[in-house]
C-alpha positions in Angstrom: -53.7 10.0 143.2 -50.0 9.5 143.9 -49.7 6.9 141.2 -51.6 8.6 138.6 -49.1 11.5 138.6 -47.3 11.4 134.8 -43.7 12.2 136.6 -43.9 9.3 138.6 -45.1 6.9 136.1 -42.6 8.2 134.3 -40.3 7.2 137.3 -41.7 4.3 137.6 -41.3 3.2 133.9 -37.6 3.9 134.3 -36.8 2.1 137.4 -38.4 -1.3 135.7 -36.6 -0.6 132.7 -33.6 -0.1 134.5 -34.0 -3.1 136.3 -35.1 -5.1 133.2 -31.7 -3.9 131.5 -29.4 -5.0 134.2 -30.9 -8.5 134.2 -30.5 -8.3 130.7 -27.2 -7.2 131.5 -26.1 -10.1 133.7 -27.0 -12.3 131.4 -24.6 -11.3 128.9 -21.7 -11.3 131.9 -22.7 -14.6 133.2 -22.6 -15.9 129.0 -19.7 -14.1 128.3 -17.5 -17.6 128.0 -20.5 -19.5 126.0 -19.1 -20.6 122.5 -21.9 -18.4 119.9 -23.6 -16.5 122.6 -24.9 -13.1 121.1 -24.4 -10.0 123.3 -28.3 -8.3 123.9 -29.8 -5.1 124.9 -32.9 -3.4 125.6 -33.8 -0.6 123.4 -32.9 3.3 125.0 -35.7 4.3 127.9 -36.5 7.0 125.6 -37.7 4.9 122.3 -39.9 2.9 125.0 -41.4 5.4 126.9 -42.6 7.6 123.8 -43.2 4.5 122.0 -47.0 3.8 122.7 -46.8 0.0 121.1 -43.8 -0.6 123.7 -45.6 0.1 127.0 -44.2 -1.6 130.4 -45.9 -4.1 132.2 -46.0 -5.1 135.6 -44.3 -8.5 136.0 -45.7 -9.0 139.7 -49.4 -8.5 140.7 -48.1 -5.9 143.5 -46.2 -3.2 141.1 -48.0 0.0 140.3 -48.7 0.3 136.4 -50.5 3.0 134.4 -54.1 2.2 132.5 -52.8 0.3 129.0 -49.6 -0.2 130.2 -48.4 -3.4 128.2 -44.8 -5.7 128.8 -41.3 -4.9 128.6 -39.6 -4.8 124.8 -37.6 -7.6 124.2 -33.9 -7.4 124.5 -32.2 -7.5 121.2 -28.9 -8.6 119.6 -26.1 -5.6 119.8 -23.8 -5.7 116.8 -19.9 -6.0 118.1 -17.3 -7.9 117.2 -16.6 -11.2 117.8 -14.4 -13.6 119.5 -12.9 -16.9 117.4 -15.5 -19.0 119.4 -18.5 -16.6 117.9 -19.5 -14.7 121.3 -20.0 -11.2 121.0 -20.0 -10.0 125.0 -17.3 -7.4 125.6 -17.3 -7.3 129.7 -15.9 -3.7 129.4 -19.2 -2.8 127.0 -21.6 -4.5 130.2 -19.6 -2.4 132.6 -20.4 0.6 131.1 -23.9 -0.3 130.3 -24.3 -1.3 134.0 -23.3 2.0 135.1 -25.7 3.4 132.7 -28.5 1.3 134.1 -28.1 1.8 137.7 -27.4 5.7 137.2 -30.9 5.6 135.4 -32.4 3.7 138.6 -31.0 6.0 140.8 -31.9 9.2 138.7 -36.0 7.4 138.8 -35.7 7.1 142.8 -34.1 10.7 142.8 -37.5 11.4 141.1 -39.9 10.1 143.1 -38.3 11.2 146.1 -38.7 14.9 145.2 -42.4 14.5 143.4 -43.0 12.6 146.9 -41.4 15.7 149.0 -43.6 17.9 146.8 -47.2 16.1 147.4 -46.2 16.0 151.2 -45.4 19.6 151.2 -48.5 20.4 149.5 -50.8 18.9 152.2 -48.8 20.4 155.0 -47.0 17.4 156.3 -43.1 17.6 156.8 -40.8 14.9 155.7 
């Protein structure tokens, strides 16, 4: 029941993105002296969540995934300028981008925590 709740998937959807966007993120921190390495990013939450042909997936048997619920979007190239040596990472850009991507994790545990307070209300048990 808990799981098939659309503001929790919805929850759910965001904490994996989130998490897929920081790994995506370190990746561009840990390249960022690489001669011709390309700065990339995941699309916004909001293109893949309304985006039916961008679903998430589950990338361990044990998460909890919707019915039709497909694999994370791959991350693409940002455009930004380049250094001499051809790399395009800007750590100030990643810094910002991983405060964006751990304020959207904590807004998707915010969320389930209240949808969970809700459901326990409803049946009469106290947090």
């Amino acid at each position: 029941m808990f799981e098939k709740l659309e503001l929790t998937r919805m929850a759910q959807t965001l904490a994996a993105h989130s998490g897929a966007r920081m790994a995506v993120i370190a990746e561009n921190v840990a390249n960022a002296d690489t001669p011709g390495y390309k700065a990339r990013d995941l699309p916004a939450f909001a293109e893949v969540f309304r985006d039916p042909d961008l679903p998430m997936r589950a990338t361990r048997a044990g998460h909890l995934t919707a019915v039709g619920q497909g694999h994370l979007p791959d991350a693409e190239r940002v455009k930004g300028h380049e250094a001499p040596n051809g790399n395009s990472v800007s750590l100030e850009a990643e810094m910002v981008k991983s405060v964006e991507a751990r304020q959207s994790h904590d807004m998707a545990l915010a969320i389930y925590r209240a949808t969970s307070d809700v459901i326990r209300a409803s049946l009469g048990r106290p947090r």
